[in-house]
PyMOL commands that place a pseudoatom at each C-alpha (Angstrom):
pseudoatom trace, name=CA, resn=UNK, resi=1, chain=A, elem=C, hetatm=0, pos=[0.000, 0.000, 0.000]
pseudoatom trace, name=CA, resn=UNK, resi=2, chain=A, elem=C, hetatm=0, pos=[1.304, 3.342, -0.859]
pseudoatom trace, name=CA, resn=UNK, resi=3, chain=A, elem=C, hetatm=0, pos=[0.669, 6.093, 1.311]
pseudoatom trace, name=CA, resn=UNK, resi=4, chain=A, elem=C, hetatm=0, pos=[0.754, 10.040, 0.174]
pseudoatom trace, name=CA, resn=UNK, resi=5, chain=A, elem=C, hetatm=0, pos=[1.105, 12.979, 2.644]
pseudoatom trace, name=CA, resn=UNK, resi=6, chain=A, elem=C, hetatm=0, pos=[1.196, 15.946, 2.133]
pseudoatom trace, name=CA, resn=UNK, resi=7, chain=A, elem=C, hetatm=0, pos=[1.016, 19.620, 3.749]
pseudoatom trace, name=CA, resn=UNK, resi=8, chain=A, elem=C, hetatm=0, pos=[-1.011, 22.371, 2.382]
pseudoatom trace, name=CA, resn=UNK, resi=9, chain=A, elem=C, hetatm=0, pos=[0.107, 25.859, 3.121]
pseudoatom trace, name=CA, resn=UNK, resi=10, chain=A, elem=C, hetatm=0, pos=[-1.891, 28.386, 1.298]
pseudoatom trace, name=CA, resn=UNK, resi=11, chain=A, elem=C, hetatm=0, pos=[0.085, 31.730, 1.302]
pseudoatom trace, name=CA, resn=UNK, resi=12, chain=A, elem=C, hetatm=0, pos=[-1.111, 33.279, -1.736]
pseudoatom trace, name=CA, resn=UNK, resi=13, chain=A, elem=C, hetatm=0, pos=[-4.729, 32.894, -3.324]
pseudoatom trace, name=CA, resn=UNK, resi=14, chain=A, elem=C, hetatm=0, pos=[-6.698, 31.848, -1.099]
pseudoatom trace, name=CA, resn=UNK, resi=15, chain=A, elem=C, hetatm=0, pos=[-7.691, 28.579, 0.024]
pseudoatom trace, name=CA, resn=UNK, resi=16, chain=A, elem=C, hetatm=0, pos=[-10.526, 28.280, -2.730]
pseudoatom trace, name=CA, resn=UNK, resi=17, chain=A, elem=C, hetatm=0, pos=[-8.031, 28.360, -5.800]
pseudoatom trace, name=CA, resn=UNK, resi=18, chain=A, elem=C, hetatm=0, pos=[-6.065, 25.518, -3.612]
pseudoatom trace, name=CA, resn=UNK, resi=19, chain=A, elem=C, hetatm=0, pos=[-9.339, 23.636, -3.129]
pseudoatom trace, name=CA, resn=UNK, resi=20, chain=A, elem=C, hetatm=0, pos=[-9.982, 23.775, -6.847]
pseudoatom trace, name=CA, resn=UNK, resi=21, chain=A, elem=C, hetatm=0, pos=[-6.133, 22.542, -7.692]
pseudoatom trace, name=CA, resn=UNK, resi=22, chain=A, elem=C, hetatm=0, pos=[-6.489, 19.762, -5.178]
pseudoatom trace, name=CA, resn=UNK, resi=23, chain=A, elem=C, hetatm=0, pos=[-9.886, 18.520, -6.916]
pseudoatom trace, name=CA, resn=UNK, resi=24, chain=A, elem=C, hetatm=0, pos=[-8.186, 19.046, -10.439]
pseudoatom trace, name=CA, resn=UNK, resi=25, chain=A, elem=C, hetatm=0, pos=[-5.438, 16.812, -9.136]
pseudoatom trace, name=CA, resn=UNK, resi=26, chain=A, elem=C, hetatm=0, pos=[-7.815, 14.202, -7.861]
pseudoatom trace, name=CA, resn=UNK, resi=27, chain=A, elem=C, hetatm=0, pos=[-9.592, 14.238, -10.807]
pseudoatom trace, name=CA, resn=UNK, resi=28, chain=A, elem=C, hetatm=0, pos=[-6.704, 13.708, -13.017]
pseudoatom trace, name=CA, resn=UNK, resi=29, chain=A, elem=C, hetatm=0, pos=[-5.238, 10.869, -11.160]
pseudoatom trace, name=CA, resn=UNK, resi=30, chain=A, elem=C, hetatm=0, pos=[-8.400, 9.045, -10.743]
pseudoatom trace, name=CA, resn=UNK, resi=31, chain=A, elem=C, hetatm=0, pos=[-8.804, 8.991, -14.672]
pseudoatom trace, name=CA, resn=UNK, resi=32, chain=A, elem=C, hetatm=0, pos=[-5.149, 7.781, -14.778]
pseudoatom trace, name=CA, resn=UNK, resi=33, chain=A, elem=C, hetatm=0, pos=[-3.566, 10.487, -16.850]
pseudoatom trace, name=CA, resn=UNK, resi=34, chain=A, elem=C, hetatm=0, pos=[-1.095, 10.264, -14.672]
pseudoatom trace, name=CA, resn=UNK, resi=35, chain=A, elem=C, hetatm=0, pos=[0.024, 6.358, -15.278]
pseudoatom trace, name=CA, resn=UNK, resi=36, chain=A, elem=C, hetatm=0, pos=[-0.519, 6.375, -11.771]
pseudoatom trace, name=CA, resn=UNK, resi=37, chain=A, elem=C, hetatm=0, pos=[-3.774, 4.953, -10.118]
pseudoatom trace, name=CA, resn=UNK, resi=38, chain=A, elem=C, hetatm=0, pos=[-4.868, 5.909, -6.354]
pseudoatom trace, name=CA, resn=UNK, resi=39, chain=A, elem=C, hetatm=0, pos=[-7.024, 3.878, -3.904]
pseudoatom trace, name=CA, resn=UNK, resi=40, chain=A, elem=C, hetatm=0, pos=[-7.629, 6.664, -1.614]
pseudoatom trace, name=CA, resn=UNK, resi=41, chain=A, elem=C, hetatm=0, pos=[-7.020, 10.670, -0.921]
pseudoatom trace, name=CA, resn=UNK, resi=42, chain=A, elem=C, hetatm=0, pos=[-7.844, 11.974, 2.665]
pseudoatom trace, name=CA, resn=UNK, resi=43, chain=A, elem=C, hetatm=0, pos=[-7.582, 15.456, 3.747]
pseudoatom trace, name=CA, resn=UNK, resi=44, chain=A, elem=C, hetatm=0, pos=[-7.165, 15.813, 7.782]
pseudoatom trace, name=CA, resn=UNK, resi=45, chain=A, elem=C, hetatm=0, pos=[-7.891, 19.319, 8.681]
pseudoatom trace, name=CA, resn=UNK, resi=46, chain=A, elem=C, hetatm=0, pos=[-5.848, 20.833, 11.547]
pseudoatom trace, name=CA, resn=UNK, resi=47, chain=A, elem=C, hetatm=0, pos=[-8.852, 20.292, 13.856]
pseudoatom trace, name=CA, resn=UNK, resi=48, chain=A, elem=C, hetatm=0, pos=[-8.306, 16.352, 13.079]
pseudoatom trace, name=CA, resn=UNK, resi=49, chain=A, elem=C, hetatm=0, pos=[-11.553, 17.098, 10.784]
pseudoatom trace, name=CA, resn=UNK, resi=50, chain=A, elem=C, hetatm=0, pos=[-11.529, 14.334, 8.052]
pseudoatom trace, name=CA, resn=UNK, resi=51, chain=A, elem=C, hetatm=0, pos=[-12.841, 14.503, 4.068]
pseudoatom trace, name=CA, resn=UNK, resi=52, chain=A, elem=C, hetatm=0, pos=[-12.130, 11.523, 1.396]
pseudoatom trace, name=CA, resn=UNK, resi=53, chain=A, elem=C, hetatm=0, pos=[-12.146, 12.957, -1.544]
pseudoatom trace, name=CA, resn=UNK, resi=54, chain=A, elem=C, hetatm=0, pos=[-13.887, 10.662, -3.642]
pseudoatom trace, name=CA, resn=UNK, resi=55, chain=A, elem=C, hetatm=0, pos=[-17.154, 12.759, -3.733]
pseudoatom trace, name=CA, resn=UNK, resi=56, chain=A, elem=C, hetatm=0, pos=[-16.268, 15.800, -1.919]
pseudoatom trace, name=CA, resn=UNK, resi=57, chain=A, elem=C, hetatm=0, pos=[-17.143, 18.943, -3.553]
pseudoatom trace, name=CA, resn=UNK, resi=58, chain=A, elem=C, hetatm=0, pos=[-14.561, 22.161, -3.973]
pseudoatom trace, name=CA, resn=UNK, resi=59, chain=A, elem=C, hetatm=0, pos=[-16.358, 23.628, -0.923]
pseudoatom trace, name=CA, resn=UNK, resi=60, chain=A, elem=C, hetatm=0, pos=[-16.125, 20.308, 1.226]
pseudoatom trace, name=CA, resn=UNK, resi=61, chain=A, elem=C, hetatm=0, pos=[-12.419, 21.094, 0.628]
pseudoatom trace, name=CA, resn=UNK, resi=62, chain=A, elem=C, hetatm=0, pos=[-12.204, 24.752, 1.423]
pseudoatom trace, name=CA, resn=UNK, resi=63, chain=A, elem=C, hetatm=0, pos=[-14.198, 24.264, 4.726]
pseudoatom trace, name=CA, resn=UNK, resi=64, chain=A, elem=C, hetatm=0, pos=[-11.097, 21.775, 5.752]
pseudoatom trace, name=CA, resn=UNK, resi=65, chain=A, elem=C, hetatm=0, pos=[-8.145, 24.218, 4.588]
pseudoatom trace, name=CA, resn=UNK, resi=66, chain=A, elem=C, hetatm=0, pos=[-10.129, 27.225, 6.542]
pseudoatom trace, name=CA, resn=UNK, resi=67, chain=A, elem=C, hetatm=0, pos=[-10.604, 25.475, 9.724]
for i in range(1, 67): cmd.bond("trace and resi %d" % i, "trace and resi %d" % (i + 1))
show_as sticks, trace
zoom trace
């Protein structure tokens, strides 16, 4: 099993053009244009606030990176 973290830090733009990237992303890799294939992407929010992104929405996202 491969496992992905990563930190988000958004300094510029906002955490809505970050949510958007992140769902791009997800998108992208989950159609395999990549060559790559995920199971699953979590985001843990720095509450400890979870979200799979499977069917979250951009403003699912943004709630996570604002808290």
């Amino acid at each position: 099993m491969l496992v992905t973290i990563a930190t988000i830090v958004g300094l510029v733009g906002g955490t809505l053009a970050i949510a958007e990237q992140i769902r791009q992303w997800y998108q992208q890799y989950k159609q395999g244009k990549s060559g790559k294939t995920i199971e699953k992407v979590l985001i843990v929010g720095r509450n400890g606030r979870r979200l799979l992104l499977e069917n979250a929405t951009i403003e699912q996202i943004q709630q996570i990176l604002d808290e």
